[in-house]
C-alpha distance (Angstrom), angle and dihedral (degrees) to the residues before:
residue distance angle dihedral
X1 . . .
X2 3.82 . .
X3 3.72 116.7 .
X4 3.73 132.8 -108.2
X5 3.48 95.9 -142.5
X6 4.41 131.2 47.1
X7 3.91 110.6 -96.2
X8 3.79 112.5 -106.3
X9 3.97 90.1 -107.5
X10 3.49 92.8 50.4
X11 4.10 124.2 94.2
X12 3.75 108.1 -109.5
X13 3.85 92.3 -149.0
X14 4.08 80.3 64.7
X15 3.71 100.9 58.2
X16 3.49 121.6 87.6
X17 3.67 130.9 173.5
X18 3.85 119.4 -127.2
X19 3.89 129.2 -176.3
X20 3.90 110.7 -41.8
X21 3.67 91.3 23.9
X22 3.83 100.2 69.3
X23 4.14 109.8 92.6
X24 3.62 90.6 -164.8
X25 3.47 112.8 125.4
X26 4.28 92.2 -160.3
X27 4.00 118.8 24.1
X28 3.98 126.5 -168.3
X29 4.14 97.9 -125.2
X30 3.80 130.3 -146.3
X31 3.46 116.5 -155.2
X32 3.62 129.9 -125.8
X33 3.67 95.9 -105.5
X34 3.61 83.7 43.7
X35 3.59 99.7 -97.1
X36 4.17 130.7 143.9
X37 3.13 109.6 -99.6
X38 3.76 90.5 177.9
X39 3.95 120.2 -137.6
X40 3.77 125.4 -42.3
X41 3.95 133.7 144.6
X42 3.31 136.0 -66.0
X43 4.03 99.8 -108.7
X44 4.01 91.0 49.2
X45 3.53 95.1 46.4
X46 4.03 85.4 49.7
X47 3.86 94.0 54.4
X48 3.90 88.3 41.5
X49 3.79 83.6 61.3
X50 4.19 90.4 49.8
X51 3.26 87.8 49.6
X52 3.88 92.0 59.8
X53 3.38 102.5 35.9
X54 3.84 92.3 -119.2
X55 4.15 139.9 102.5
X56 3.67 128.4 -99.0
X57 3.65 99.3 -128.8
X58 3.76 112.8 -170.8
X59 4.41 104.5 -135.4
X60 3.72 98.5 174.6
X61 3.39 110.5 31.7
X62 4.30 98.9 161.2
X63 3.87 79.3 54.6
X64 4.34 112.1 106.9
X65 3.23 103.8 -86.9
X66 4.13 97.4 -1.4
X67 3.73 122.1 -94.2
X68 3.44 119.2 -114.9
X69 4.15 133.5 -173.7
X70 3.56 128.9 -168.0
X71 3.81 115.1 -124.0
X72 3.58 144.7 113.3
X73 3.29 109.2 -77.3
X74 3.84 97.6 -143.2
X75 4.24 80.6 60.9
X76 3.78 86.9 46.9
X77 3.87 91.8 52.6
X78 3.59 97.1 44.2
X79 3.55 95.7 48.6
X80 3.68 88.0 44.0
X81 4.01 98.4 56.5
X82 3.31 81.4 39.9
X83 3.95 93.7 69.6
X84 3.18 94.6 38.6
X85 4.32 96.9 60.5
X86 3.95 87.8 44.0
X87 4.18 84.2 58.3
X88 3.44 93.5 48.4
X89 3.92 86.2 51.0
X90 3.48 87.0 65.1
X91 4.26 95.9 47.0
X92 3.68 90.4 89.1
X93 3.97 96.8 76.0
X94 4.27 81.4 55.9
X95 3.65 92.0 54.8
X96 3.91 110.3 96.4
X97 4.17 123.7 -166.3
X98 3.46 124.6 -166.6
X99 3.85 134.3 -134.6
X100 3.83 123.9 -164.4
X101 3.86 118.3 -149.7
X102 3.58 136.2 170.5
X103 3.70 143.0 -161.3
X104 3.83 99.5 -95.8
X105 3.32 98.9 25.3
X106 3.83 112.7 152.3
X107 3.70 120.7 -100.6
X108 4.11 91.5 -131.4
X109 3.55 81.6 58.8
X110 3.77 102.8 40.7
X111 3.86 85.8 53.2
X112 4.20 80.6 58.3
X113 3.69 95.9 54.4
X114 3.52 91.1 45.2
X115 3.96 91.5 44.6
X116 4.27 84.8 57.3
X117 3.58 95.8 39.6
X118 4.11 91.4 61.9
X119 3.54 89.9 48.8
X120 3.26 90.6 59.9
X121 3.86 95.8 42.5
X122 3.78 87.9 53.1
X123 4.08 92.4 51.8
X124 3.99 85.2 55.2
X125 3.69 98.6 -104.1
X126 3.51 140.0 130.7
X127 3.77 130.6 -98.7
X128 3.88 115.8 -147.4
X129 4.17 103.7 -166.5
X130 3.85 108.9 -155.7
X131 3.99 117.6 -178.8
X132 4.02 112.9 177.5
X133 3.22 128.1 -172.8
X134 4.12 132.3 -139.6
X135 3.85 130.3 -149.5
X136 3.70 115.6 -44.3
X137 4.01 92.5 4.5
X138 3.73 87.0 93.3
X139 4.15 90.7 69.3
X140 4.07 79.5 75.9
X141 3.27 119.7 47.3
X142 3.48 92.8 159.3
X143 3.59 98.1 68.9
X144 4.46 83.3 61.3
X145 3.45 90.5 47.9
X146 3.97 92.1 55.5
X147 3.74 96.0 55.7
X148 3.99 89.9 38.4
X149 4.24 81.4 58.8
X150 4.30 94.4 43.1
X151 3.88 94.3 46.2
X152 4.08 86.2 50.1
X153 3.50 89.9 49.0
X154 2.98 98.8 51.2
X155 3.78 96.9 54.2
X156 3.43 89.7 45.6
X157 4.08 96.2 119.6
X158 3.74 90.2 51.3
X159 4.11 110.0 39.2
X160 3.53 148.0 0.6
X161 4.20 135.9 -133.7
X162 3.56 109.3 -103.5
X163 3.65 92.2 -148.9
X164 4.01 131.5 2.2
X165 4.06 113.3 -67.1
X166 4.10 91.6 -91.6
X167 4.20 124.8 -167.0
X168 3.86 115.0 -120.2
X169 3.39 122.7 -172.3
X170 4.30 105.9 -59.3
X171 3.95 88.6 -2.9
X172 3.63 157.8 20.0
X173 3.60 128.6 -103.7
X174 3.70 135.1 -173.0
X175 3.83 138.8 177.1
X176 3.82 129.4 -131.8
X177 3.64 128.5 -163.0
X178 3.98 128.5 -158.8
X179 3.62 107.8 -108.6
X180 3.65 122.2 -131.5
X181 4.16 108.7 -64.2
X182 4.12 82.7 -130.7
X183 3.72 84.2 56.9
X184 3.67 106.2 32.2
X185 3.78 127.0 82.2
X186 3.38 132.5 -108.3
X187 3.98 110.0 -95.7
X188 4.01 103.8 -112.3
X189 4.08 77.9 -161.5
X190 4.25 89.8 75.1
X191 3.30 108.5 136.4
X192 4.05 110.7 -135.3
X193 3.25 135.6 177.4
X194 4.06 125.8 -12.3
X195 4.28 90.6 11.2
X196 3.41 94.3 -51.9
X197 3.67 100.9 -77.5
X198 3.86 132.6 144.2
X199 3.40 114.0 -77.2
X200 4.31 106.6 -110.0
X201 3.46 119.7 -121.2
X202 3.62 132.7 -102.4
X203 3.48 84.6 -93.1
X204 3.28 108.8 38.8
X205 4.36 90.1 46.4
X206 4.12 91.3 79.3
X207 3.33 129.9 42.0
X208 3.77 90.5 -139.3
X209 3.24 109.7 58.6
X210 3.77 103.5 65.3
X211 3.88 85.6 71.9
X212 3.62 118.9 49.0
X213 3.80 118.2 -108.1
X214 4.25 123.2 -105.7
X215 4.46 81.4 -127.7
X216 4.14 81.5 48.4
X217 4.20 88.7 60.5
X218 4.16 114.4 104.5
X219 3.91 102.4 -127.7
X220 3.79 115.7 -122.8
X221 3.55 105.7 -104.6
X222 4.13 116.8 -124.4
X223 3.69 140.9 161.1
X224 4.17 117.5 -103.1
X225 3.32 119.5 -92.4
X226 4.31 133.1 -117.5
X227 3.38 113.8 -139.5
X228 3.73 92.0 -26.9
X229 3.82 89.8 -55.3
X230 4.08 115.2 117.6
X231 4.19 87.8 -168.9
X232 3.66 102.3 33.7
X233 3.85 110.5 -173.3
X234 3.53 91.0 -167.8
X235 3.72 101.5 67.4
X236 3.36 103.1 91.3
X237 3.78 99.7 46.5
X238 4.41 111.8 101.6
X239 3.36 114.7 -135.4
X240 4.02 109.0 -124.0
């Protein structure tokens, strides 16, 4: 006997009621072709769904009385998954990564940050910029300010400040949005191939050729041999 209501490990956002399962007494019907059918009971809207072969599949049920639409309800659930994956498509743009900075960092290591924040960019996500400052590093401000204005330079091609580089409290933060992928550059970051690493040299690619080869060797050139003698004193004696 299948149950009226969802089972308590089940998501409620899953459960739907179809046909028999509705307690309404009146539903507001959809059509198949998607028309308003306007509201009518439960039993009439049933036979309307014999009639076409199809469910009634209740899709607003905290609606007064409960909305209803006749289709099959494997189409319903396909089209239904289906919205949900193209939303989550979308989820990236919500998604916000942080990078730390500070007023002497080290340019190898600015060009790092800067290096993870147009990955990010170029997967569609924010970039929160955070620069703090420690002890006497807040008599010069300035200094912050300067590596707030490389790092967005340098990420120019790939996203834009949402609002001015602003001071708050011990530091200064500032938020970057992906630009447009029509408008943005490619990330020179990609990773291709084998990690993304530089191809080896000839060298370097097998293990044996850094050291020559035993085949490679010249052989020592030397005269053959009598009888396993290389001076053989008998070689010019006759034989009587």
């Amino acid at each position: 006997m299948s149950r009226p209501f969802p089972s308590r490990n089940s998501p409620s956002d899953s459960f739907v009621r179809v046909n028999g399962k509705i307690r309404a007494r009146e539903v507001r019907v959809i059509g198949v072709d998607g028309t308003q059918l306007g509201v009518i009971s439960l039993n009439e809207a049933l036979n309307l769904a014999r009639q076409h072969g199809v469910d009634l599949v209740e899709i607003a049920a905290a609606a007064v009385p409960p909305v209803c639409r006749l289709v099959n309800l494997g189409k319903f659930r396909y089209e239904k998954a289906k919205k949900e994956k193209d939303s989550k498509k979308h989820q990236h743009a919500s998604m916000v990564k942080e990078d730390q900075l500070s007023p002497r960092i080290d340019p190898h290591d600015l060009g790092i940050k800067v290096q993870h924040a147009i990955g990010f960019l170029c997967e569609d996500m924010k970039v929160k910029v955070a620069l703090k400052f420690r002890g006497r590093e807040m008599a010069h401000q300035e200094f912050g300010f300067e590596v707030i204005k490389k790092f967005l330079e340098s990420i120019a091609p790939f996203g834009q400040p949402d609002f001015q580089p602003k001071l708050i409290g011990r530091g200064i933060n500032v938020m970057i949005s992906p630009l447009p992928r029509n408008k943005r550059a490619k990330n020179p970051y990609a990773v291709e191939g084998d990690g993304g690493r530089a191809p080896a040299s000839p060298a370097a690619a097998s293990p044996h050729s850094a050291k020559p080869s035993q085949s490679s060797k010249v052989p020592v050139a030397s005269e053959p041999s009598t009888d396993g003698f290389v001076n053989n004193p008998f070689d010019k004696i006759e034989a009587k």
